[in-house]
FIRODREN-952525 format. One record per residue: x negated, z, y negated of N, C-alpha, C in turn; residue in one letter. Coordinates in steps of 0.1 Angstrom, whole numbers, plus 2048, in hexadecimal, padded with zeros to 3 digits. Atoms other than C-alpha are relative to their C-alpha. Layout:
% FIRODREN-952525
XZYXZYXZYa ...
% end
This chain:
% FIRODREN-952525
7F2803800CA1232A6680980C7FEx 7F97F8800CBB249A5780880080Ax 7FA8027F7CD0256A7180F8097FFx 7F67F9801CF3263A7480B806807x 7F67F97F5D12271A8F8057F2803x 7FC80A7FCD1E24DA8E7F97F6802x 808808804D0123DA917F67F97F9x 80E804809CE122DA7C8097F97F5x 7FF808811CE8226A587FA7F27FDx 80280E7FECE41FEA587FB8007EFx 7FC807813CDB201A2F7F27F5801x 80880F807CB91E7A318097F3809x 7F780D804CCF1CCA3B8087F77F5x 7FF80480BCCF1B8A2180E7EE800x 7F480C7FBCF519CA227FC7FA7F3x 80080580DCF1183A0880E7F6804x 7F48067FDD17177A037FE7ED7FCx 80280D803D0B1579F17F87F580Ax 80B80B7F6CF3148A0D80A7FB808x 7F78087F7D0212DA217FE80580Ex 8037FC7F3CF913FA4080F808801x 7F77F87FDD1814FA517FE813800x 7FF7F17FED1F178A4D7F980480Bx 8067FD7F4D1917CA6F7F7801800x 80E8037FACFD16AA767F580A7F8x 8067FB807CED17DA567FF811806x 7FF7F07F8CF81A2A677F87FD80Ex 8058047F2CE8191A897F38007FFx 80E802806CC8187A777F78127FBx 8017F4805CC61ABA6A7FB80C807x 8037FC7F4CCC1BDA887F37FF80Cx 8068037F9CB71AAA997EF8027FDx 80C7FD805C991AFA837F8811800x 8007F07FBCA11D6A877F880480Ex 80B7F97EEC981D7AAA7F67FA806x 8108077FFC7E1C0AB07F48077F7x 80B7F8805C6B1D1A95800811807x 7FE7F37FCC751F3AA280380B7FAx 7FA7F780CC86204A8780B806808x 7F77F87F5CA3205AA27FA80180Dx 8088027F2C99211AC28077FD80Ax 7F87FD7F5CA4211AE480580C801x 7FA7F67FECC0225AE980D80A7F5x 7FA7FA80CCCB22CAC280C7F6803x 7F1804803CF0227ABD8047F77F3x 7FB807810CFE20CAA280E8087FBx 7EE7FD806D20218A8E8067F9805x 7F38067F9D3F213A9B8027F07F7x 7FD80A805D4D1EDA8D8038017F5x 7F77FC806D661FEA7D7F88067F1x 8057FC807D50212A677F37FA7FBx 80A80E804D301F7A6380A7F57F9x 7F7809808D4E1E0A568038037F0x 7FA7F780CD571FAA3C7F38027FAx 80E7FC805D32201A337FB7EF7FDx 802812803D2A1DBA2F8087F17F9x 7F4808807D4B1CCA218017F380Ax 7FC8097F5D4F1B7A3E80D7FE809x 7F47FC7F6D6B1B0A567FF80280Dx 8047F87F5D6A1C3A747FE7F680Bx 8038067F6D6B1A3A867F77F67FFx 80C808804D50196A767F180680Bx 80D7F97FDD3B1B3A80802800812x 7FE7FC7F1D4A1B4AA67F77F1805x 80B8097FAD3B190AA97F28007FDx 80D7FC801D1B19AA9F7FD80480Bx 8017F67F4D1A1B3AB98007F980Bx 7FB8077F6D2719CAD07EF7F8805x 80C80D802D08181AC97F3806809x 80E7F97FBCF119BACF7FD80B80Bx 8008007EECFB1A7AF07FE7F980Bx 7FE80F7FDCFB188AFA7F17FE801x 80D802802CD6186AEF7FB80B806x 8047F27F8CD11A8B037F880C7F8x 8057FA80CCC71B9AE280880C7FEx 7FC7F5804CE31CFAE280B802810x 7F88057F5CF91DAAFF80E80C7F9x 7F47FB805D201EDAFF80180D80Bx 7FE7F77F8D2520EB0E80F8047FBx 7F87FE803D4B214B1680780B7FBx 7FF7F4805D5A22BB027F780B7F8x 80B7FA80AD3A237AF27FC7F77F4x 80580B80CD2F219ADB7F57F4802x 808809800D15200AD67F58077FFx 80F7FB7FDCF3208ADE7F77F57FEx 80D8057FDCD11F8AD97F97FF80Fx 8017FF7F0CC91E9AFD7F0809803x 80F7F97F9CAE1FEB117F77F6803x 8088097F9CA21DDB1A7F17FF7F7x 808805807C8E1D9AFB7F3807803x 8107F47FAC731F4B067F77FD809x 8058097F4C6B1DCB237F77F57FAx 80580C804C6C1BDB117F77FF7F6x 80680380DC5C1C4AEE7F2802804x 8118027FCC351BBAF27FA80A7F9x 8097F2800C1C1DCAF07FA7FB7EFx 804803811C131DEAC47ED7FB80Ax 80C7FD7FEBF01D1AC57F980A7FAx 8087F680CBD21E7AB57FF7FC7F3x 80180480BBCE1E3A947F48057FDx 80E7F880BBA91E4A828028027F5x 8017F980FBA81FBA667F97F57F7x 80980880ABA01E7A497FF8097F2x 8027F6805B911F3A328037FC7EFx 7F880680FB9C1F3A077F67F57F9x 804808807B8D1D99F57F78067F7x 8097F280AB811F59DC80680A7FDx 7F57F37FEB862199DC8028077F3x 7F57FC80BB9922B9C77F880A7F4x 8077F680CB8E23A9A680C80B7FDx 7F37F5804B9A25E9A37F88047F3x 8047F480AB9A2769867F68077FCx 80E7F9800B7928497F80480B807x 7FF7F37FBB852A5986803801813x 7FF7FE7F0B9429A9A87F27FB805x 8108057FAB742859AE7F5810804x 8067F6801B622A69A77FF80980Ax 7FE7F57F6B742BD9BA8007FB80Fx 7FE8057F1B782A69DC7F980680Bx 8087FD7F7B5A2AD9E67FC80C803x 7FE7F0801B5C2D19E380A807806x 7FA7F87F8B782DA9F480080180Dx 8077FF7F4B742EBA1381080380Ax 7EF8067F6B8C2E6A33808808804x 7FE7EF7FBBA5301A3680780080Dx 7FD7FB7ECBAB314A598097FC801x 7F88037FCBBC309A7180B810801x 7F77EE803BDE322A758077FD810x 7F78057F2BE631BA9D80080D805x 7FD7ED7FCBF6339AAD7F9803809x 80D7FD7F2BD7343AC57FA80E7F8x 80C7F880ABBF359ABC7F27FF800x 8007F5809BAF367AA88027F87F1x 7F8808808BC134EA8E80280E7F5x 8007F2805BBD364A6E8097FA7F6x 7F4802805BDE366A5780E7F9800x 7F18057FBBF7362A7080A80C801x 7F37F87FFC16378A6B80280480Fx 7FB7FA7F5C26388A8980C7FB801x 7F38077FDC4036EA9480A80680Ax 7FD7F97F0C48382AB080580D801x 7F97F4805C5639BA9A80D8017F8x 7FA804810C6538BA7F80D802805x 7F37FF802C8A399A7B8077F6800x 7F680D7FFC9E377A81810804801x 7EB7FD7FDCC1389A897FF8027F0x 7FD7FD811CBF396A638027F27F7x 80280E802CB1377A578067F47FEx 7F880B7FCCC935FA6680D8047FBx 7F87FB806CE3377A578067FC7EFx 802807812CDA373A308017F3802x 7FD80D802CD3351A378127F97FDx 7F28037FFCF834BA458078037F2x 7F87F880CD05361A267FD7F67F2x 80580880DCF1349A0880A7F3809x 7F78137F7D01326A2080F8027FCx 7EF7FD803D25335A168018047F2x 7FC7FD811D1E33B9EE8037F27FBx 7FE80B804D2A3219D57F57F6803x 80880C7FED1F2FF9DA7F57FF7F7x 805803808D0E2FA9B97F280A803x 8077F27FACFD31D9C57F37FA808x 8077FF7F7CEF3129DF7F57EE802x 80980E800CE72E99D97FF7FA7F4x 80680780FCE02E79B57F08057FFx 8127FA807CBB2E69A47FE80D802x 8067F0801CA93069A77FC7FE7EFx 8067FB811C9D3199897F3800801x 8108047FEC7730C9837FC80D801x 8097F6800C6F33297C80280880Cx 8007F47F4C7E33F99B80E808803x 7ED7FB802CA534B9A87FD80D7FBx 8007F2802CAB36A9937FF80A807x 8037F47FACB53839AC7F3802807x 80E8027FEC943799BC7F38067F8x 8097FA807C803819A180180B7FAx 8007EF804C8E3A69987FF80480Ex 8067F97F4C8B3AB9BD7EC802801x 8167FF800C633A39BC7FD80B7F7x 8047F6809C633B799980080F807x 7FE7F47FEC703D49A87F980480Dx 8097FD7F0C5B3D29CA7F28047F9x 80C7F8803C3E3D19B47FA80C7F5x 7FD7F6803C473EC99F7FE80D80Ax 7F97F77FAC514029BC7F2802804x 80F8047F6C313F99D37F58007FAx 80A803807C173ED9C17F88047F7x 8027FA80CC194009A27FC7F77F3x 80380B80AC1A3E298980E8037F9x 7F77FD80DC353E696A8037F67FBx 7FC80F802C463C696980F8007FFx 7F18047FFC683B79688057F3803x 7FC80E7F8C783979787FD7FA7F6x 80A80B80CC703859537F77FC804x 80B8067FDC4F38495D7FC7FD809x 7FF8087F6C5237897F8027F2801x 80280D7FCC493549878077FE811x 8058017F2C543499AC7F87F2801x 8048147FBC423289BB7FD7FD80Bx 8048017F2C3B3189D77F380280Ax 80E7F97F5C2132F9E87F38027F5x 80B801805C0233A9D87FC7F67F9x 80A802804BEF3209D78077F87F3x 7FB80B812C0930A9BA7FD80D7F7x 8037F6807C0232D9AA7F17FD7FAx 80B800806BE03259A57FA7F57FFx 80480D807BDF3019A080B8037EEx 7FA7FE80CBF930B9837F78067F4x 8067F980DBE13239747F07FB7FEx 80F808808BC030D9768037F87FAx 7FB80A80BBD52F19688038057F2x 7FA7FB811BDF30794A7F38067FBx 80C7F5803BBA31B94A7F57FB7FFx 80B802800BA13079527FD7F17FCx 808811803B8B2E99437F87FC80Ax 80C8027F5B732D59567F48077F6x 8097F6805B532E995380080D7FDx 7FD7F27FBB6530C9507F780680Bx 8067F67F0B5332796480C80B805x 7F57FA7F8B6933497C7F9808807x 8077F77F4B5D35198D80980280Ex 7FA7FB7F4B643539B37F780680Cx 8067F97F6B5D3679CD7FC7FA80Fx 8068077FDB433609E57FF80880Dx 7F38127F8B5035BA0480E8047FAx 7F27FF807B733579F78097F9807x 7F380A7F9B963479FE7FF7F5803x 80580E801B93327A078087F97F4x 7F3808809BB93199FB7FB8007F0x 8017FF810BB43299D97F17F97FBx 80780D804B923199D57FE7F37FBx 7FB812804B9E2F69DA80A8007FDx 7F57FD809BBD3009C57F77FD7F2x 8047FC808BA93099AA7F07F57F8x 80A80B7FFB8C2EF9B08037F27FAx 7FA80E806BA32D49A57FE7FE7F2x 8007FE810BA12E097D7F47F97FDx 806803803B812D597E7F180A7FDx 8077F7805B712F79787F07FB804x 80E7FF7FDB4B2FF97E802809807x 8007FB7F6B4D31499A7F480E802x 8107F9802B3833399880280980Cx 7FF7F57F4B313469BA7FD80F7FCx 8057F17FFB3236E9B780380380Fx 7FF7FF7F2B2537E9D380E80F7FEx 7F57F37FEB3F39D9E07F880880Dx 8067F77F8B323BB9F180B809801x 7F87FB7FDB403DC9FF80B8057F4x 7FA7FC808B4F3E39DF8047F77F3x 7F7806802B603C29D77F97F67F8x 80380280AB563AB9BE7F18017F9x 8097F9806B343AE9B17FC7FE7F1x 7FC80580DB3B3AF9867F27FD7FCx 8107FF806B143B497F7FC7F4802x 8058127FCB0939399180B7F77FAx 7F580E807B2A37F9837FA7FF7F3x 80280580CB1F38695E7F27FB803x 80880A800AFC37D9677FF7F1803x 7FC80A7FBB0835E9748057F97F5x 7F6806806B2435495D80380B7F7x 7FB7F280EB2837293F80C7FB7F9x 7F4806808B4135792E80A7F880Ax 7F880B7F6B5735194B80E7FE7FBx 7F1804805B7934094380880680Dx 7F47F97F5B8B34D9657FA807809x 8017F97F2B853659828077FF80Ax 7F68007F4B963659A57FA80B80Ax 8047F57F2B923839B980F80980Bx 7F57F67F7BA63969D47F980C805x 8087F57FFB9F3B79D180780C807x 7F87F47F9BB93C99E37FA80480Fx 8057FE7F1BAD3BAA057F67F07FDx 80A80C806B8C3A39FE8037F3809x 7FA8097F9B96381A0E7EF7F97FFx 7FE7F87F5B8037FA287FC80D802x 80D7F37FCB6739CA2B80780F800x 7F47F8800B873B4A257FE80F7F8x 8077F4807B733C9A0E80E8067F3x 7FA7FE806B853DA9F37FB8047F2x 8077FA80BB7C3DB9CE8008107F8x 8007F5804B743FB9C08078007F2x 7F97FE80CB844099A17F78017F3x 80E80980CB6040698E8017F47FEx 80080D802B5F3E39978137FA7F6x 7F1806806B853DC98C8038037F3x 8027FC811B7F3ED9697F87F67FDx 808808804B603DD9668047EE7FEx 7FC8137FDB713B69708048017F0x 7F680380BB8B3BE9557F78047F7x 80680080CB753CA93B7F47F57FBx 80780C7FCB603A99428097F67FCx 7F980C806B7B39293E8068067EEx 8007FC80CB833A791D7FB7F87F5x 80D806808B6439F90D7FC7F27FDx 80680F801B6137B9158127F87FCx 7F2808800B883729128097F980Fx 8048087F5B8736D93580D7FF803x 7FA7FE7FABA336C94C801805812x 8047FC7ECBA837A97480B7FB7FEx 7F88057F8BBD37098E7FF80880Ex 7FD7F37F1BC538E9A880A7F6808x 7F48057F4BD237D9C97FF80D808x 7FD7FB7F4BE53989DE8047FC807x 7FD8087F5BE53839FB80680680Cx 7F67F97F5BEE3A0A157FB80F7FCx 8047F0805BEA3C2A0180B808801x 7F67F87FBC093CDA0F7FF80380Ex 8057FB7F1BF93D2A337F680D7FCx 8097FA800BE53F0A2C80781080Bx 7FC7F97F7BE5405A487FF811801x 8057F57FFBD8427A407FA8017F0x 8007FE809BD0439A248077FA7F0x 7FF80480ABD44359FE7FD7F67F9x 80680B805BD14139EE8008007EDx 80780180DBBD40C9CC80B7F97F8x 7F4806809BD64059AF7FB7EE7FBx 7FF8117FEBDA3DC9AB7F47FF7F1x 80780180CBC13CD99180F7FB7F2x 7F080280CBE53C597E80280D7FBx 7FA7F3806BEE3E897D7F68057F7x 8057F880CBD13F296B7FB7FA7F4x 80680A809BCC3D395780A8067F1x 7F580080FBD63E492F7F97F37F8x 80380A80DBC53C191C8087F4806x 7FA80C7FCBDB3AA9307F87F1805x 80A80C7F9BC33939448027FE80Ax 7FC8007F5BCF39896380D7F5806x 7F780C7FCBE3376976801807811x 7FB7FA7F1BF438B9968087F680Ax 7F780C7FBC003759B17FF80480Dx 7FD7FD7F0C0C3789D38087F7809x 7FA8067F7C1E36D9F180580380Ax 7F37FB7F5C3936EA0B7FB7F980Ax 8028047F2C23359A257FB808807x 80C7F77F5C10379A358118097FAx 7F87F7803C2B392A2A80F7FE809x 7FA8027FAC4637CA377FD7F680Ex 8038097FEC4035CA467F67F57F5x 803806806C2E340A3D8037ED7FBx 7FB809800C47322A418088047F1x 7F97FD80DC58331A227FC7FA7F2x 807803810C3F323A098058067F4x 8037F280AC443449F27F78037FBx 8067F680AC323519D88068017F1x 8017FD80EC323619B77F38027F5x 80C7FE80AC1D3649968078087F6x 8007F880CC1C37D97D7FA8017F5x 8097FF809C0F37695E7FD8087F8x 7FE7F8806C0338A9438047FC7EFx 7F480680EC1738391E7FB7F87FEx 80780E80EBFE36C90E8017F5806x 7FB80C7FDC0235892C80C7FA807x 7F48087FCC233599358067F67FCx 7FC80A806C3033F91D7FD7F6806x 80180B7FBC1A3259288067FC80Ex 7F88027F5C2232A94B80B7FC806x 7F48067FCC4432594A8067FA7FBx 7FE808807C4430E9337FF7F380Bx 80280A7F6C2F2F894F808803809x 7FA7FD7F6C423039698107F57FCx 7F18097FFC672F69598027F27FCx 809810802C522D694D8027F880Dx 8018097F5C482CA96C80280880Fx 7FD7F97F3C512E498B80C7F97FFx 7F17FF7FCC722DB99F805809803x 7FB7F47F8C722FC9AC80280380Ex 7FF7FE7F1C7730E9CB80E800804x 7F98017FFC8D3039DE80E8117FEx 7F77F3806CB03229D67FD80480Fx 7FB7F67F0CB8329A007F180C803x 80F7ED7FEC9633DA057FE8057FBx 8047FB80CC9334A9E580C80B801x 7F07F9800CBA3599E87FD80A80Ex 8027F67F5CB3364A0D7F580D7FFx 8107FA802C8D374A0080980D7F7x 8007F580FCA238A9E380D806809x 7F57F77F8CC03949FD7F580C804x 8007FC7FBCA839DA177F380E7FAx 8057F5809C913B29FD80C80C800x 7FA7F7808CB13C19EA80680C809x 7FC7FA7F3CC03CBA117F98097FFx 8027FD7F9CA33DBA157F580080Ex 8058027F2C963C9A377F27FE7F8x 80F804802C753C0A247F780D800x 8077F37FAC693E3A1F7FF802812x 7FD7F77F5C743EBA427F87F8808x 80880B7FBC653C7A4F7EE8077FCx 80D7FB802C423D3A3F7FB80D807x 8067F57F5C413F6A4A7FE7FC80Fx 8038067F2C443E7A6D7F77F6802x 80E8037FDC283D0A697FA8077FBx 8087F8804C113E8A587FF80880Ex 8017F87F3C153FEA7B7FE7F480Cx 80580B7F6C133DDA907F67FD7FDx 80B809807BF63CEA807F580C804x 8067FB7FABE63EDA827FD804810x 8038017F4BEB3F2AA97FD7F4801x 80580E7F9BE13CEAAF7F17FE7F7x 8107FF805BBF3D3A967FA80B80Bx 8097F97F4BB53F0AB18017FF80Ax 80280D7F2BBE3DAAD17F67F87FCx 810806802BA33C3ABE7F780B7FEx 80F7F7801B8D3DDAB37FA805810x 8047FC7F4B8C3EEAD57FA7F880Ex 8078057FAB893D4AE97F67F67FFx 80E806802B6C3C1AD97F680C7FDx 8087F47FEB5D3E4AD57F97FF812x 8057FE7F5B5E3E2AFB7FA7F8805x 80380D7FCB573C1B037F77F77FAx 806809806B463B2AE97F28067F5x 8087FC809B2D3CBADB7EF7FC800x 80C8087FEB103B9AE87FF7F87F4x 801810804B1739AAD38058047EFx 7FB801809B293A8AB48028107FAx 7FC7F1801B303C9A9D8167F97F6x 7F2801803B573C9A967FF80C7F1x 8007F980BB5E3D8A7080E806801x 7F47F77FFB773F2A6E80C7F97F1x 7FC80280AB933E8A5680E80B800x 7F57FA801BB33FCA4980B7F87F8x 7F5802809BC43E1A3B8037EE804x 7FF80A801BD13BCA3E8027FE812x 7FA8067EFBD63A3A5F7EE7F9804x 80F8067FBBAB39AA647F880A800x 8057F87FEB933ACA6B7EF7F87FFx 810805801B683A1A657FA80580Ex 80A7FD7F8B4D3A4A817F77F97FCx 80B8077FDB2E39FA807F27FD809x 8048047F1B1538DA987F1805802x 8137F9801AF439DAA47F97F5806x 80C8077FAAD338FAB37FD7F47FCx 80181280AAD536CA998067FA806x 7F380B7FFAF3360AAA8077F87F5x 7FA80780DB01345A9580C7FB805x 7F58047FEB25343A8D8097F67FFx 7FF80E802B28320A878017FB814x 8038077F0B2031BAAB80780D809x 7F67F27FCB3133CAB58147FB802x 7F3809808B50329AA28077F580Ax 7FD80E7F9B4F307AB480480180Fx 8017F97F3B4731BAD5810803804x 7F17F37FEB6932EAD580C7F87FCx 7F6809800B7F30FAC98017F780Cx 8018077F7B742FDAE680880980Cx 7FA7FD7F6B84317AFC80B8047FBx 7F57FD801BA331BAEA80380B7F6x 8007F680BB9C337ACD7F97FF7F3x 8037FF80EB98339AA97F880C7FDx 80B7F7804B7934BA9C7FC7F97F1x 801802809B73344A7B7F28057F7x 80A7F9803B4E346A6D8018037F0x 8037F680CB4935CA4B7FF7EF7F3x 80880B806B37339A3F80D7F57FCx 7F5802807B5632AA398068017F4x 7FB7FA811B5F339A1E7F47FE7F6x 80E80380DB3F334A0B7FD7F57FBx 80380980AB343229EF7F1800801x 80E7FA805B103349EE7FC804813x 8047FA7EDB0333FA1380180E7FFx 7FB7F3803B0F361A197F180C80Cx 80F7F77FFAEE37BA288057FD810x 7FE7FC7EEB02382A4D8087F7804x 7F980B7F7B0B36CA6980E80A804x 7F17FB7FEB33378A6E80D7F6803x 7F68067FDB53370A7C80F8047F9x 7F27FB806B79375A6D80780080Ax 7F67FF7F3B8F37FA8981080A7FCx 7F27F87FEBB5385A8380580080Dx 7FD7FA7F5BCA399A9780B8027FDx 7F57F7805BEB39FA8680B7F380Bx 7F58057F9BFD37FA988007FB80Fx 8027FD7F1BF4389ABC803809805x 7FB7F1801C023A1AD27F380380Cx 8097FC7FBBEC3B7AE77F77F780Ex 80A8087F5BE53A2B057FB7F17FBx 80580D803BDC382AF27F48047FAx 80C7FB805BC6398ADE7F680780Cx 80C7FA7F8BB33A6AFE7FB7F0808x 80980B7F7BAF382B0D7FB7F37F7x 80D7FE80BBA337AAEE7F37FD800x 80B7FC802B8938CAEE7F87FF80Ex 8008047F7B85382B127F37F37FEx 80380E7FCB82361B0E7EC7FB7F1x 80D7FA809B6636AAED7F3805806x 8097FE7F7B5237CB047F97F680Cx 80580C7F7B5035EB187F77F27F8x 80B80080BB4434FAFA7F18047FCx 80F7FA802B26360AF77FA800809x 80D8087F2B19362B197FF7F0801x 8028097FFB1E340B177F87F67F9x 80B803806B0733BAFD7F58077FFx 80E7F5801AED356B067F97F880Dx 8038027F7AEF343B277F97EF7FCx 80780B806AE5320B127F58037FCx 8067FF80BACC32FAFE7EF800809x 
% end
């Protein structure tokens, strides 16, 4: 039931002027069906007379004996000077819903080949509850809100049209020379707001570009363990699915072409390997591109959180060094900013920009303007650099609160992998602990542990866990690792 300052919008009441039934009685009939079914509750307010008369073409003293009828019938009662209310009684009187048995469809539903295909293939993605060790949770507990709430206020005060007409399918302009020029500045990619896409978060990013890229039976190469989202993004085209495994040095191209030599798409993240956190080398990222060269292929670089890098020098983007134009760069403002924003962008490279945003002004609506306007303030201000330098130094202190204290605590059961970059961090488990049951273990007392196996298409060699740390502060990360440790004796003490 729509609701409003003067009380519930009466619009399914249906008056029919021609029925020999009286007005009244028909607004009485109405009402009364409202709250017996429970659409009105106890306690919701009806509109004043005055204004239900005017909204119904009635005469006000049509509608006051309505009202009247049905106080009378203890359905509604009158509070002086406040209005007419729906009686409290009804919450007494109205008999408990029975259960209802699920019935089941008569015959089930024929999908799409391709969705038929992929159903059964996609796999369940993590839960994101703020505990830990919940991996690609931002730092809410940081997030600039006074700034924030600032820009916001400042777009709520631009023209109307500004602010509550259609978006632009490809994305609000200032928006997309702010991105150009962030990944210009940062990144080292050589772009311009033209080729900026925005959309709603990654993953329409990469249903956009299997929709436009891939046939059923395409070999898609992906990385083995890999993202989930983008998976079952990508899984919907119908592709053929080819697992490459990824080692310490990203990607492994030699086993993809034995695999798939004619692959129609790639998907790697090679800034910060999603999960194993590896980083592709600059052999391997020649080699990808000179692979998709040869076969016509296409990639798909997700920099999911390659603006956390904590230390040292980071390896130039597979965009930046892409000269045959193969490279589909795409990113996101859920780890960077938030992830209620549903942000991202895509960057295509020429041959496919056309299509792209051809589909995109086809059938996108667009993102909604207010976040998109607030996202290109709080860039052009400024606060986004200043926001990132300050997680990149948080993130790091709260990865060596985890490192150190599962060093201390947990080195029986597990080796913690050192990282320099992102909000997770790998461990892996000694003595043939299995993380599946490591996993289940550690949900039951209230913490997210996430086994390696997850991610996989193919079985991956080592039993391991995924443990973020970026949206925890130091004492949730030591009792944590507490409550992990209790974990393990508690399955050393089963065994």
């Amino acid at each position: 039931m729509v609701k409003w300052a003067k009380g519930a919008l009466l619009q399914s009441i249906v008056i029919d002027r021609e029925a020999p039934q009286a007005l009244s009685l028909q607004l009485c009939a109405g009402l009364r069906d409202l709250i017996l079914g429970g659409m009105l509750k106890a306690g919701d307010r009806l509109p004043a007379t005055r204004i239900l008369a005017a909204q119904l073409g009635m005469a006000r003293t049509t509608i006051v004996e309505s009202f009247e009828r049905l106080v009378a019938e203890g359905l509604l009662e009158t509070r002086v000077g406040a209005g007419t209310y729906v009686s409290q009684a009804i919450n007494a009187e109205r008999p408990a819903a029975q259960p209802q048995k699920p019935t089941q469809p008569a015959t089930s539903a024929r999908l799409a080949q391709s969705m038929a295909a992929a159903s059964g293939r996609f796999a369940e993605r993590l839960a994101h509850q703020p505990r830990a060790f919940t991996t690609a949770m931002p730092a809410f507990d940081e997030f600039p809100m006074a700034q924030w709430s600032r820009l916001a206020a400042k777009h709520w005060r631009k023209q109307r049209f500004d602010v509550l007409g259609y978006p632009d399918p490809l994305g609000y302009r200032p928006l997309r020379e702010a991105i150009a020029s962030h990944l210009r500045t940062n990144r080292g990619i050589d772009c311009t707001g033209d080729q900026i896409c925005v959309v709603a978060g990654a993953q329409q990013a990469f249903q956009l570009i299997g929709g436009a890229l891939l046939d059923p039976g395409d070999k898609l190469w992906f990385e083995n363990p890999g993202a989930i989202g983008a998976r079952n993004s990508l899984l919907l085209s119908g592709a053929d699915l080819v697992p490459v495994p990824v080692d310490d040095a990203g990607l492994n191209v030699e086993r993809g072409l034995e695999l798939a030599p004619d692959f129609t798409l790639a998907f790697v993240t090679p800034s910060h390997q999603q999960p194993l956190g590896t980083k592709m080398s600059l052999e391997r990222r020649f080699a990808l591109l000179d692979a998709a060269e040869r076969c016509g292929g296409w990639i798909i670089e997700d920099d999911w959180d390659g603006e956390f890098r904590f230390s040292g020098q980071p390896l130039p983007t597979l965009k930046g060094i892409d000269t045959g134009g193969r490279v589909i760069y795409v990113g996101t403002f859920s780890k960077s900013l938030f992830p209620a924003l549903r942000l991202g962008f895509l960057l295509a490279p020429p041959a496919l920009a056309p299509i792209l945003h051809a589909s995109l002004e086809a059938f996108s609506p667009g993102v909604p303007t207010a976040p998109q306007a607030i996202v290109a303030d709080f860039i052009a201000e400024g606060h986004f650099a200043t926001h990132v330098r300050r997680m990149r130094k948080l993130y790091a202190e709260r990865y060596q609160t985890l490192y150190d204290a599962a060093q201390a605590q947990l080195g029986d059961w597990l080796d913690i992998m050192p990282t320099t970059t992102g909000m997770h961090t790998v461990a892996y488990l000694k003595h043939g602990l299995d993380a599946e049951r490591v996993g289940a273990a550690a949900t039951a007392r209230g913490i997210t542990v996430a086994p390696i196996s997850r991610f996989c298409t193919e079985p991956f060699p080592r039993q391991g866990l995924v443990l973020g740390f970026s949206g925890f502060g130091a004492p949730q990360i030591e009792q944590g690792v507490r409550v992990l440790r209790g974990v393990f004796e508690g399955l050393r003490a089963a065994a």
